[in-house]
N, C-alpha and C positions, 0 to 999 in steps of 0.2 A: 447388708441392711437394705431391703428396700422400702418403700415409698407409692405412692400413687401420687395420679394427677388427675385432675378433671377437668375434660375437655367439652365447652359448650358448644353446639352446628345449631345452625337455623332451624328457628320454629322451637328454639330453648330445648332440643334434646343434649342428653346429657352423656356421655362415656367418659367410664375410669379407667384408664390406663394406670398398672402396674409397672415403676420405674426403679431404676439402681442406677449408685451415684455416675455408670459408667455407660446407662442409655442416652442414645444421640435424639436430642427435638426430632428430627425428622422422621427417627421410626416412628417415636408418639404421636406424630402426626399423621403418618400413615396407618397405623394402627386404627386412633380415633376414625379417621376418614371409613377405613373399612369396617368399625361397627354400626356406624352411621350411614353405611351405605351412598357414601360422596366418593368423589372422585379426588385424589389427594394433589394432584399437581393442579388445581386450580384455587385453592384455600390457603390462606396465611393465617401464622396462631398469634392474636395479642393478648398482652399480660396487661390490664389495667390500661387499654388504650395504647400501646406499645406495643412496636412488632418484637416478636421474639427470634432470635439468632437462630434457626434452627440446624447450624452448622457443629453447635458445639454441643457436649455432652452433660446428661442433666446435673454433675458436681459443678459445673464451670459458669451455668446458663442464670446462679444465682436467685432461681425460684426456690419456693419454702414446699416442702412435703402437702399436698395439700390443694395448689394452687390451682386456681381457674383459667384455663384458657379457652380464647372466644377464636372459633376459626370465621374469619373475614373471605369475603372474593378477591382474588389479586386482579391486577391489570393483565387484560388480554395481551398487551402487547408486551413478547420478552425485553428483559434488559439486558443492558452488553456488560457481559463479566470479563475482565481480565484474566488469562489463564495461561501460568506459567510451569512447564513440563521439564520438570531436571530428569534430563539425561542419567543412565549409568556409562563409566567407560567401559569400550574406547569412544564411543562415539559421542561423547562429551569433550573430546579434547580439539573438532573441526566448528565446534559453537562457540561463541565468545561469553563466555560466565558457563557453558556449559547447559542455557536453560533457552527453549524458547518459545517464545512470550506470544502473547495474540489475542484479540479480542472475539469473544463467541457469545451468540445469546444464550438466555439462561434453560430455553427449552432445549438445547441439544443436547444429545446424547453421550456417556462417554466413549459409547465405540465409532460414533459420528467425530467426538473430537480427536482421539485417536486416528480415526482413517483423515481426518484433516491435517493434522500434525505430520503425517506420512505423505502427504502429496507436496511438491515444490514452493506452490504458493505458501503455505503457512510455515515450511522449513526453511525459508528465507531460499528455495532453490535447492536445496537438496534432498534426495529422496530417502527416507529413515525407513527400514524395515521394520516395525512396531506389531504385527498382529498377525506374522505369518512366517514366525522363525522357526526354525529346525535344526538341533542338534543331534549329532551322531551318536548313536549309544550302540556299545558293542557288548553282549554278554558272553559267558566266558566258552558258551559251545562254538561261536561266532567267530572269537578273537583270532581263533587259529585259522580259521579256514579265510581271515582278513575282511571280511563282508557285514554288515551291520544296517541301523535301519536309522530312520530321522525322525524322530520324538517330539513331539510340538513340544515349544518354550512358549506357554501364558504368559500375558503381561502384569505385575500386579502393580497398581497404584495404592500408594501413599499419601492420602490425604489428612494432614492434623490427626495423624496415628490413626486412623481408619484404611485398613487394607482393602482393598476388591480387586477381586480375582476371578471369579465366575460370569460366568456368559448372562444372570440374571440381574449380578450388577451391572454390566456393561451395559444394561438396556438404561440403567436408570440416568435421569436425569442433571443436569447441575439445579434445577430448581427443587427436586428433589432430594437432594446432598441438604438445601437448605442454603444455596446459595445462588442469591435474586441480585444483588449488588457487589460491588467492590472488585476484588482481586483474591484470588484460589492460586497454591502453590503445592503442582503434584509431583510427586518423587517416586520415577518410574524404575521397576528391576525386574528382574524375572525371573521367573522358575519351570523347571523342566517336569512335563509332566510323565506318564508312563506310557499315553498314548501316542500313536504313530501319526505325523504329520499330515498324511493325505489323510485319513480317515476326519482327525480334527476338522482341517478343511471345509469339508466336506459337511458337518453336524453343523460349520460352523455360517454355511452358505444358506443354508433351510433354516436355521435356527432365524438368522439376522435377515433373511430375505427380503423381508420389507423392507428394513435399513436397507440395504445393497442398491435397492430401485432407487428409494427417495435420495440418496447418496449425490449422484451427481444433479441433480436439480437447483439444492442452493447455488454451486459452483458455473454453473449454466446461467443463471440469473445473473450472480453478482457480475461474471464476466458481458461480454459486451454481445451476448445473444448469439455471439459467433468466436473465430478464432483471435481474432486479432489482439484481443488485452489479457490472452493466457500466452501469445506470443510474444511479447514482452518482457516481463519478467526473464522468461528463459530465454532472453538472446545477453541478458549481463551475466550467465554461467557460463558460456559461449567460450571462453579465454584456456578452460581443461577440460573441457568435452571435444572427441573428435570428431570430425565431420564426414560424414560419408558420401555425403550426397555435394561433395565438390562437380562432379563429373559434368552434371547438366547445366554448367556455365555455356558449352558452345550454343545451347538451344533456345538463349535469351532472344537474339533480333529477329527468331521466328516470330514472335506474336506482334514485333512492330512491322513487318510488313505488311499486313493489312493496314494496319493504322495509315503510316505513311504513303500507303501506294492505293489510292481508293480505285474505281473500276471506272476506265475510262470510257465513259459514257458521250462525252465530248472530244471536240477538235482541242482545245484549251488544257483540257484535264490530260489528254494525252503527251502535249506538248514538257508539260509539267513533270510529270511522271520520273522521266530518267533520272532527275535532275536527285527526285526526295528519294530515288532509289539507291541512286550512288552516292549519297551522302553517308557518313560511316556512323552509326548510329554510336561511337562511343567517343566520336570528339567533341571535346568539350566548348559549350559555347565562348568561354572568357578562359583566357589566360594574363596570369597578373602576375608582373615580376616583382622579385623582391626589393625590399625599401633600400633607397642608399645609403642612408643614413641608421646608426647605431642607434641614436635616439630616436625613442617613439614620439611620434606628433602629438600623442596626446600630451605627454612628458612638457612638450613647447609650447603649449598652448596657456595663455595667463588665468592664473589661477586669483579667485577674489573671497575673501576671507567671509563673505555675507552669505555665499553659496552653500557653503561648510555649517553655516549656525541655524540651529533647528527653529523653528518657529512653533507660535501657538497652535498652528494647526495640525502641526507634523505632530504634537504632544498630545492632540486630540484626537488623532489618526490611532495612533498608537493606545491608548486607553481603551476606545472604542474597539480595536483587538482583542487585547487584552479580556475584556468582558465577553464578549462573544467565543475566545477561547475558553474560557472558563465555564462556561452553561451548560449542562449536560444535555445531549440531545439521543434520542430514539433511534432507535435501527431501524432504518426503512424497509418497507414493509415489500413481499412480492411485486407488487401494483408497480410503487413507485423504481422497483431498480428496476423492475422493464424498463419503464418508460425512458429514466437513466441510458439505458445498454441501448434505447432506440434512436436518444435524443445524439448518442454518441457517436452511434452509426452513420446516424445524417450529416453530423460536425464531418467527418473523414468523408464520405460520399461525395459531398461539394465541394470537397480540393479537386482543381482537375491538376496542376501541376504548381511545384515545388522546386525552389533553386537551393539546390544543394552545392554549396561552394566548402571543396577539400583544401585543407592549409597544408604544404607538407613539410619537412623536418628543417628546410635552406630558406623556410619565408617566402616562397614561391607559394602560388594557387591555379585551382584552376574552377571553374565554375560549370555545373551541368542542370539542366533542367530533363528531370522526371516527372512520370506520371504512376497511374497506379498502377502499369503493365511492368517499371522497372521494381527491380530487386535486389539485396544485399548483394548479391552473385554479378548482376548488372556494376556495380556500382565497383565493383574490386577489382572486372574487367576493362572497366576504363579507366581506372587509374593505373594499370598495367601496362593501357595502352598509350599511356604519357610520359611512364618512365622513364630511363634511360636502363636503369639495371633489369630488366622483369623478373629476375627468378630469385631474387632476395625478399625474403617474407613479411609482414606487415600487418599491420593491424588498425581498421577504421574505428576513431574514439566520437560519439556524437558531445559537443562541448558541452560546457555546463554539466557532466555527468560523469559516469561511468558506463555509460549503455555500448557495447562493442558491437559492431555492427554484423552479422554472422554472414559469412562467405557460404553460400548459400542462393541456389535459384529458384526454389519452393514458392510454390504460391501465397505459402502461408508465410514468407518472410520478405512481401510487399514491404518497400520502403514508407510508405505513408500510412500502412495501416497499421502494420506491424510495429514499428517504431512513432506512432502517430507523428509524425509530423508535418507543419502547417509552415506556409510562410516562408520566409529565408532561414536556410538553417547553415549552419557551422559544422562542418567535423574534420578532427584532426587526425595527421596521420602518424603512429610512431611504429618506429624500428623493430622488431624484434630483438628478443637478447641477442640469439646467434649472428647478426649481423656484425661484421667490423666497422671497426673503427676508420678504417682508408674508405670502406665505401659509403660509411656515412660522410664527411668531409668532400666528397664528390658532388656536382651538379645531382641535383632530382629530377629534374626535365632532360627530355630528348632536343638536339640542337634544333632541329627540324619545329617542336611545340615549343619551345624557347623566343625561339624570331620571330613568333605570331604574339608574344604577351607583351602587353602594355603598363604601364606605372599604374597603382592607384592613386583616384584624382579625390584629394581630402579636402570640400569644401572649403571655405573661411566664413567664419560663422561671425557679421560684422558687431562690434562692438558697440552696442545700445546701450548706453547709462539709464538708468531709470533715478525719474527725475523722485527725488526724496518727497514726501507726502510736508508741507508747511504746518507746520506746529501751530494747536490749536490756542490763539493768543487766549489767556487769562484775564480777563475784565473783571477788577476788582468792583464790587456794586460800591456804591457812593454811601458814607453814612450822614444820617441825618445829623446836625451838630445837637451837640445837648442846650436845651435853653440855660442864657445867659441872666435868670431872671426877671425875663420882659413878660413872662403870664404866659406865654406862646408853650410852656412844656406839658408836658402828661401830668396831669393830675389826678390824686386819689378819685378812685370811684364813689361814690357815697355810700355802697355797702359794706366799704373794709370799715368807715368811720364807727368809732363807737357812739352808740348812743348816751346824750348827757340823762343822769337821774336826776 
């Protein structure tokens, strides 16, 4: 059984779209668009002043056979949709629910969201093969002589019972699917086509070739205009990726010699010279022995029950969150995450140096000050050079997190830019599994860096009472006494009085 619709575009032209209970809003709107000669991703359809769903299909969408639809201009600026991609296994069983999740604006594409779901950032770190698999298929002249060929596997998504699977859906849109707002849940599988993997490839490099350019751009934007906040993410995968590029730890204190040893141009600067020469660039400024005491000082210090109770502002603090989380806000446009990735660059640029103080596994520390010439690779070699055991393994945790610090002397794994950090910062050191048990219960420091550490010296922070605010005294006002019948009281006014007849 079908149906029509009528759909009105500006300037009151008019197309009927021919519909069945199982056509999606969006072709109708695509359709309409194209006899009307519009462009369809830039129009929304309302019903009676109401936008219409254009995700679901004309049985479910609750309009009458008949109905008028008015296409409007939507907002230039995309919205952010939520978009959640269930896996098939196996590779649903290294995702937690199996699905994941992300937010993208509504103008992207699905082989854009696709190629995004496949790169680390969006896979929480790990990299999904999604748009470029190959399975073996052997036919039976083949099987014997053991040899065979690799058959592209298409992806097809599942969206609220709408499959796509072709390279002309891929192009299409999520504001085109008919989803401008909310949250989309696709269910990805695939299927093996009868074509050979490179040839696919290949149709599928020319077909999308404009995708492919504009591909990494957003990615270039969002991140910080250069390397350092795509190196991030990838140093907390750090822990089962292996590293290769251990090797050029020896070639760290080359770039600090220039730093430390400028050109002695003077009597003064020469004199100086030997001194920042033979200094060993990986000892550390402080060393700090462990506490004597089992209890922590903070544990001793008196605690006051007034500290603890929230007040009116903390309640006002918090609401005003509250609100401000709740608001929906826009996805910033090209312009502003420049400026973003520039404003960021600059933030890191005026660090000159950063005290990085290591805690390690006995309550000992030791303290180093870097710059932007050291490196995760720097930073593993001097604590090597403090230890007492060096060839037992380890692993640097930056506190407050999970961020592992990658042993590594790459430029691209700057301790400050890479790992941004500002300030005095904390990292811990733990054990590996393989380590025992004897050698952990041993000294962590060398005797030698042992007899140069000193106590930490814990303020006393003096005890100020604050003097209680005096209670705002009550002054009852005085009442006037009621007259005692002396003439002295309130008397009727003369217009309550009735008049006599």
């Amino acid at each position: 059984m079908s149906s029509h619709v009528v759909v009105i575009g500006p300037g009151a032209r008019r197309a009927t779209v021919k519909v069945s209970p199982g056509t999606y809003l969006s072709d109708v709107l695509q359709q309409a668009c194209k006899s009307l000669n519009l462009p369809s991703d830039k129009y929304v359809a309302k019903h009676k002043a109401k936008q219409v769903d254009l995700s679901v299909p004309f049985r479910t969408s609750g309009l009458s056979p008949g109905a008028k639809l008015d296409l409007v201009l939507k907002s230039n600026t995309p919205s952010a949709i939520q978009v959640a991609l269930q896996l098939p296994q196996p590779e649903a069983k290294d995702i937690p629910g199996g699905r994941l999740i992300r937010k993208f604006p509504s103008d992207l594409t699905l082989w854009q969201l696709l190629r995004q779901f496949e790169s680390g950032d969006a896979s929480a770190g790990r990299n999904i093969n999604i748009t470029a698999r190959g399975v073996a298929q052997m036919s039976n002249e083949t099987a014997t002589a053991g040899s065979g060929q690799l058959c592209y596997e298409t992806p097809v998504l599942n969206i609220m019972g709408r499959e796509l699977s072709t390279l002309d859906d891929f192009q299409k849109t999520l504001s085109q699917l008919g989803y401008n707002s909310g949250s989309v849940l696709i269910r990805l599988t695939y299927k093996v086509t009868d074509q050979t993997l490179y040839d696919t490839l290949e149709r599928i490099g020319q077909y999308f070739k404009d995708v492919e350019d504009t591909l990494p751009k957003p990615t270039s934007a969002t991140a910080a205009a250069d390397t350092p906040s795509v190196e991030a993410p990838t140093s907390v995968q750090t822990v089962d990726s292996p590293m290769p590029d251990v090797a050029p730890t020896s070639q760290e204190p080359k770039p600090t010699a220039p730093e430390t040893a400028p050109a002695p141009s003077k009597e003064s600067d020469a004199i100086d010279v030997p001194d920042l020469a033979s200094k060993d660039p990986f000892q550390p400024s402080h060393v700090y022995l462990a506490p004597s005491s089992d209890v922590p000082a903070a544990a001793k210090a008196p605690v006051r029950e007034v500290d603890y109770t929230p007040t009116i502002a903390h309640a006002q603090l918090h609401q005003a969150r509250l609100q401000e989380n709740s608001r929906n806000k826009r996805l910033l446009s090209d312009k502003e995450l420049e400026e973003k990735a520039a404003a960021e660059e600059a933030k890191f640029a005026a660090v000159k140096t950063v005290s990085v103080k290591v805690r390690f596994p006995d309550n000992t520390s030791s303290e180093w000050v870097v710059g932007h010439g050291e490196t995760g690779g720097f930073m593993y070699e001097a604590v090597r050079h403090v230890m007492a055991d060096q060839s037992q393994p380890f692993k640097l945790i930056i506190s407050g997190g999970r961020t592992v610090i990658r042993d590594d002397s790459s430029a691209s794994n700057s301790l400050i830019r890479a790992y941004k950090l500002t300030g005095r910062t904390l990292v811990n050191l733990i054990w590996d599994d393989s380590v025992s048990a004897e050698v952990r219960k041993k000294p962590f420091l060398k005797s030698s860096v042992a007899s140069q550490g000193e106590s930490v010296k814990i303020p006393e922070v003096p005890d100020v009472e604050e003097e209680e605010p005096e209670a705002a005294q009550f002054v009852e006002p005085k009442r006037e006494e009621k007259s005692k019948g002396d003439g002295l009281g309130k008397k009727m006014p003369k217009w309550l009085k009735m008049g006599k007849k």
